[in-house]
N, C-alpha and C positions, 0 to 999 in steps of 0.2 A: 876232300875239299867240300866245304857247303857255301855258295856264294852267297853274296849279302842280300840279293835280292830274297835269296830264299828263304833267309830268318827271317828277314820283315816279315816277309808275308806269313810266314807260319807264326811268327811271332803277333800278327795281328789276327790269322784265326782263331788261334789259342786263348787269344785274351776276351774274344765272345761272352755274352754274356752266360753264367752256369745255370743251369736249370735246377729249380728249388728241388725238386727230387731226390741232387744228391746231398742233401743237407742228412745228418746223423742225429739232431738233438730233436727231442719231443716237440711238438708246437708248444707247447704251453712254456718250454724253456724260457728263463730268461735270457732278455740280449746282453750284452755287451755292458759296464758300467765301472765306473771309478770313482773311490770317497775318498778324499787323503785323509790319512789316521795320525801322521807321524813326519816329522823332519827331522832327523839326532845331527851332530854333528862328532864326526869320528878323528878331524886334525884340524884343528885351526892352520895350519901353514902346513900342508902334504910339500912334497918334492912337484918342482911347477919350469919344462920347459916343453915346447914344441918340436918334437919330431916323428916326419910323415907325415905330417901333419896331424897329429894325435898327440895325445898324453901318455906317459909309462902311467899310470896307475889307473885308467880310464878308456880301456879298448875294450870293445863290443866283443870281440872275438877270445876274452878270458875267458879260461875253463876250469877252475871257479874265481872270482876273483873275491865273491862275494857268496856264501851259500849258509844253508839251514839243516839242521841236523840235533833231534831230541830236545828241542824244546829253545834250544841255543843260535844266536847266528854270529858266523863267522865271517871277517875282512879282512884281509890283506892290504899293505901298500908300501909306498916309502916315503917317511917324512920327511923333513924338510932340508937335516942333514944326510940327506942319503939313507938312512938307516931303513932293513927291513923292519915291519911292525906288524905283529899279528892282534887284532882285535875278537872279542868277542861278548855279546849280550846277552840274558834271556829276553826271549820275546816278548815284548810289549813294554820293554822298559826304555828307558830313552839315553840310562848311563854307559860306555864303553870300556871294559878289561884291556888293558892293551901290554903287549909283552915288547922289549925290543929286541931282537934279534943280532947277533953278532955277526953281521952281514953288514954292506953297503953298497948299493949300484954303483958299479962299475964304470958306467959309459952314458952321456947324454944321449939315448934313443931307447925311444917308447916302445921297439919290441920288446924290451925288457923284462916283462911283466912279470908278476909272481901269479903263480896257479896253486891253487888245492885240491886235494882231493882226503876221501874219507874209504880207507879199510873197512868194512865193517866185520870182516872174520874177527880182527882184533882191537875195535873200536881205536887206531890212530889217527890221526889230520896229517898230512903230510904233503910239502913243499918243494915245487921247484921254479926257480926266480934267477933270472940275470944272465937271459941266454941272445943271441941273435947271431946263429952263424959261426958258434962259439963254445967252450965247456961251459957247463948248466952248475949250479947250486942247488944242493938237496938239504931239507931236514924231514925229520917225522917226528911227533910224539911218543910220549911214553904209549902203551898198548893200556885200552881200557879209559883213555880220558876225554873221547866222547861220548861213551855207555854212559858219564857217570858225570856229568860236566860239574853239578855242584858241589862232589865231593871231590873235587880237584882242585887246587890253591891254580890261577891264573898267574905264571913266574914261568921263569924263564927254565927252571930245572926241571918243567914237564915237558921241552924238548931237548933232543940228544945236538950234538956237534953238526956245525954243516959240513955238510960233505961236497965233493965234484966227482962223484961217483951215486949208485943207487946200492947203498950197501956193498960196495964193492965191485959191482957191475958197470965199467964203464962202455959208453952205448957209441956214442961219436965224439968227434973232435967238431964237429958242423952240428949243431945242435941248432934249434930253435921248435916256437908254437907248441908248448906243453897244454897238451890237453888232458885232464886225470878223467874218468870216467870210468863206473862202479859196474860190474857185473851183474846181474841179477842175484849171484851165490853170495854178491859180496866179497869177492875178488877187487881188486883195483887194477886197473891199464891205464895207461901213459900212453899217448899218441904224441907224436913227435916229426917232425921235419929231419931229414938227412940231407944234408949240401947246402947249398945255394939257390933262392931265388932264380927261375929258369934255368936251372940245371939241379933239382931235388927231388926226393924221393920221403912219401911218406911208410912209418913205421908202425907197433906196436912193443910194448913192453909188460909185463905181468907181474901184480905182487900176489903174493897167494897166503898173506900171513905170515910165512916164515922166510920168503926168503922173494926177490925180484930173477925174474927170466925175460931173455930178449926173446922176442916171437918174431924179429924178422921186418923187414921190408913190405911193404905192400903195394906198392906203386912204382912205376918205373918211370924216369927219362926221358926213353928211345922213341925210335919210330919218328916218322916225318908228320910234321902238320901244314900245307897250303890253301893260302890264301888267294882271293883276287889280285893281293899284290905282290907274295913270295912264300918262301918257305922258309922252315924253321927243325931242325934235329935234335932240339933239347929242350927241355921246360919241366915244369915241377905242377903239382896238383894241391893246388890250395883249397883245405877243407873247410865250406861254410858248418861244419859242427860234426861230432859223432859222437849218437847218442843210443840207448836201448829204449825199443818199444814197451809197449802194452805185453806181447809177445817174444819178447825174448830178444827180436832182430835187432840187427845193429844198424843204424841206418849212416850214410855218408854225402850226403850234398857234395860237389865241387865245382869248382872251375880250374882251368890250363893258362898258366902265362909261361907263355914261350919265348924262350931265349935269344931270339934274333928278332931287333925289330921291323925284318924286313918284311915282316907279315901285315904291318899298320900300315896306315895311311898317310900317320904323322907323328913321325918320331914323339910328341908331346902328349899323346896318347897312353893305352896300358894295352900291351899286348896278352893280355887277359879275354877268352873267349869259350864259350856254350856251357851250357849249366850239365854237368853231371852226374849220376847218383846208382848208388852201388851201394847192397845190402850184404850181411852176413847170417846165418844162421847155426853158425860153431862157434859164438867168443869170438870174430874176426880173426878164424883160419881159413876161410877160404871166402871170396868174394863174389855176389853175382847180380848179373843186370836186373831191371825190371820187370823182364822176363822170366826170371831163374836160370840163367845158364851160367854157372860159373865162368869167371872172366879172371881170373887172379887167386893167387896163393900167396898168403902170408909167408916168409922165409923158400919160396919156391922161387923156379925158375921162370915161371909163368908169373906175372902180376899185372894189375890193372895199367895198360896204356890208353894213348890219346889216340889209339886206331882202333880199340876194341867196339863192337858191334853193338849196340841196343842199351849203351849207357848215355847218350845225352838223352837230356829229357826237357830241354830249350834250346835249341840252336841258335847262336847268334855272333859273329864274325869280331873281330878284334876292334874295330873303328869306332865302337861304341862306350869307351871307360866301365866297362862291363867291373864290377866289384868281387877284389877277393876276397873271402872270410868272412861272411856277412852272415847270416843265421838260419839256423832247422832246428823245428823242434815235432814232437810226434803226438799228433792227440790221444784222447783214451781208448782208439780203436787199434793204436799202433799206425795208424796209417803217416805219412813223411809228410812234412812241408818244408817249404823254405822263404827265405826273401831274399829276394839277389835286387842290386840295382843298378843302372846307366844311365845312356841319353839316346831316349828314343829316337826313332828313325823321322820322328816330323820335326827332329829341331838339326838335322843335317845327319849326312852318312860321313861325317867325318870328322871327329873331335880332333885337338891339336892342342890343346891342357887341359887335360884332365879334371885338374883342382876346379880353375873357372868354368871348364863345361858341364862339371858335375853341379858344381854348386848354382849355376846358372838354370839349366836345365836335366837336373837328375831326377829320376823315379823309382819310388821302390813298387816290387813288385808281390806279392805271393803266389807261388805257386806249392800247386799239391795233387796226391794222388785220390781221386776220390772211392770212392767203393765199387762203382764199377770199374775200377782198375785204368782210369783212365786220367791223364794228366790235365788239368786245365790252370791257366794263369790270368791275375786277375792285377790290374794298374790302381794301387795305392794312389788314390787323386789328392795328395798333398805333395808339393814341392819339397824336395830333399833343402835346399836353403845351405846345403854344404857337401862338402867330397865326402862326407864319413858315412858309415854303416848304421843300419836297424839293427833290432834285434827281437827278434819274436817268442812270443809266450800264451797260452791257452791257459782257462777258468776251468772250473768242473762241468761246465757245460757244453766245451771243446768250442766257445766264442774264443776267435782270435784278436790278439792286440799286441800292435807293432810298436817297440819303444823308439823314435825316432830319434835323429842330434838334437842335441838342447834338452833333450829329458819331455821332448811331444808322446803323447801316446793316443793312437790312433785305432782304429778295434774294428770289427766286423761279425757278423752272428752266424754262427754254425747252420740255423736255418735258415738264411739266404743265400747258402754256398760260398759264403763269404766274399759276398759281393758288394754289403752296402757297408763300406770302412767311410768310415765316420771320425774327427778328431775329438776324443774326450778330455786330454788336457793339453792345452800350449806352451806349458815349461812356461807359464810365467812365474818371475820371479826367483827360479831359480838361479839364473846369473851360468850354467853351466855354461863350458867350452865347447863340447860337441858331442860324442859319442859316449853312454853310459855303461857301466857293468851292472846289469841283470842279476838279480838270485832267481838263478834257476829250480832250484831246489824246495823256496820255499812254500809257493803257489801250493800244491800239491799237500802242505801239512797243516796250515791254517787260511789258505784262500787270501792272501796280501799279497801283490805287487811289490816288488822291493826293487830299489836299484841306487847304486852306488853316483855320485856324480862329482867334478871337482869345479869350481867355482873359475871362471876367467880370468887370467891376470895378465902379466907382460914380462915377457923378459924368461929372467930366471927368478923372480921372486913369487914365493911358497905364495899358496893360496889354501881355502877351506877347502874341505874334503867330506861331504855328508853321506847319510841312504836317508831317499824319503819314501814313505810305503803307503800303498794305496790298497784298500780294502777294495776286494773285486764278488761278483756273486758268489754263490756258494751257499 
């Protein structure tokens, strides 16, 4: 049990001001900066309705929804008839290839979403879209037509049939949250949800080239978690991202929303609480705190619970709309960050709608490990303006910039410990609905900003669907 008093207050020493020491970029680096290069437009009328308050084609928590690879970038979505559609450009062009897919969303709700991800043992793209709670939909490419992108005709015969299996591997009947992410070998795994919402368990899955393997479970259920107000025997671990360092590590941000709401204060709340985080150093076979002590095993009898020892690394109780699935990414030291966000403790210790109290008074925040191996968190001073999520991304100078709802981007400099976040663009003009998808991927091959967004509208009727890209240092 940590009671409420005790987050606050650890929650406001934490957030002290960091001492410029632990800053990693040279002084002479530059800060923080954005030029917009580019607005294309990728659907005039995408698929357009509201739930969860979010978009199927437009959640911060896609793993890729939008990514970059040998000179090409890739999108996913579905238009306006339902139809999947896979897009792609060379960079710096402004026209879009787009293939349709013999698929169709299923179900009004925006877990939906389609994910990519990129083999590179056999240069494939490969697809999984249209899942929540539910059998998934797979495709992949023919092998070799990423290595080669312009000597490949853009048509539908360079992918194979969908499948509701992973080559013949079926994983669950509860599916949800496809996350693809690349090995350093060039492997590809699948990160995945098992069950239920407050009653789940996260997994792994492996392609090795020739063939996909389940690795098993890695998260557990069990165990009790109490509150000030009650207690709870079930919940699931909603991952803010997993991603590979500098070094090889896997890193894992989380949060626990637990199954009984008898842990809140008020049913109109998220029983969603404390930030936690748990590394790998085997490909995610075995799991361990910030300390190194292994805490869980992949396909073991042991796996990460919500009673395990020296994995939170923000403690903060349930009454706060604490956010799940919000974002981590790892600078060029490998060291973890993240952004989690709520409603701090000076605008009441007890929210009762989420939605208004988030959007009322929500904050995002960054937290990270610094070099001295020590966690500090630092309060993003721009109002959230809605219940949705960030999503965080680093320059080559390991300056942080937070993408906020609306397509705001907001930044901070590696050598002030990223302490002085600043907003560099306000999404004017964009007209988006709230939360963007990120290319994560492409920062990293030509130093641009990119991110996916889809335009407001009402109802069910389609709306535009662009990426606008912002030149950053480098």
């Amino acid at each position: 049990m940590r009671p409420l008093a005790v987050a606050v207050l650890a929650t406001a020493l934490i957030s002290a001001a960091i001492p410029t020491g632990s800053a990693t970029a040279a002084p002479s680096a530059p800060g923080p900066a954005v030029s917009k290069v580019a607005d294309t437009q990728l659907d005039p009328g995408a698929v357009y309705f509201e739930s969860y308050n979010g978009l199927v084609n437009n959640n911060a928590f896609q793993k890729n929804g939008l990514l970059t690879y040998q000179g090409y970038q890739y999108a996913v979505w579905y238009t306006g008839d339902r139809t999947a559609v896979i897009g792609r450009r060379a960079l710096g062009r402004a026209d879009w290839q787009t293939v349709r897919l013999p698929h169709k969303l299923t179900t009004d709700d925006s877990h939906n979403v389609i994910s990519m991800g990129i083999s590179r043992v056999d240069g494939r793209l490969h697809l999984n879209m249209d899942s929540h709670s539910s059998g998934f939909f797979y495709v992949k490419s023919v092998a070799g037509l990423l290595d080669d992108p312009a000597g490949h005709p853009w048509n539908s015969a360079q992918f194979g049939a969908v499948q509701t299996t992973l080559d013949g591997l079926a994983l669950t009947s509860q599916f949800t949250y496809p996350q693809f992410v690349a090995t350093p070998e060039g492997r590809l795994q699948l990160s995945y949800r098992v069950g239920v919402s407050g009653n789940g368990r996260n997994a792994l899955a492996e392609y090795d080239g020739t063939k996909w393997t389940a690795l098993g479970e890695w998260s557990a259920s069990t165990g009790t978690y109490t509150s000030e107000h009650g207690s709870s025997t079930a919940r699931n671990m909603y991952l803010h991202g997993i991603d590979y360092g500098a070094d090889g590590r896997l890193h894992a941000f989380y949060t626990w929303r637990e199954q009984n709401t008898a842990v809140m204060c008020n049913a109109g709340g998220l029983t969603n609480h404390d930030t936690g985080y748990v590394y790998s150093t085997d490909r995610g076979r075995t799991w361990r705190n910030a300390a190194g002590t292994v805490v869980g095993t992949t396909g073991g009898a042991d796996k990460v619970t919500v009673n395990d020892t020296g994995t939170v690394v923000d403690p903060l109780g349930p009454d706060h709309s604490l956010m799940n699935q919000e974002s981590q990414a790892t600078d060029s030291a490998g060291r973890p960050h993240a952004v989690i966000s709520y409603v701090p403790g000076r605008f009441g210790q007890c929210t009762t709608d989420y939605v208004a109290d988030r959007t009322r008074d929500g904050r995002a925040f960054h937290l990270f490990k610094n070099a001295a191996g020590a966690w500090k968190k630092t309060e993003i001073p721009v109002a959230l303006n809605s219940s949705q999520r960030t999503h965080l991304a680093f320059d080559t100078y390991d300056n942080a910039y937070a993408v906020m709802p609306y397509g705001r981007i907001v930044a901070a400099s590696s050598a002030s410990g990223y302490t002085d976040w600043k907003t560099l663009f306000d999404g004017s003009g964009l007209n988006a609905f709230g939360e963007v998808v990120v290319d994560d991927t492409r920062l990293a091959q030509d130093g641009v900003l990119s991110f996916m967004y889809q335009r407001k509208s009402s109802g069910t009727t389609p709306s535009a669907l662009r990426v606008i890209d912002f030149r950053l240092p480098g």
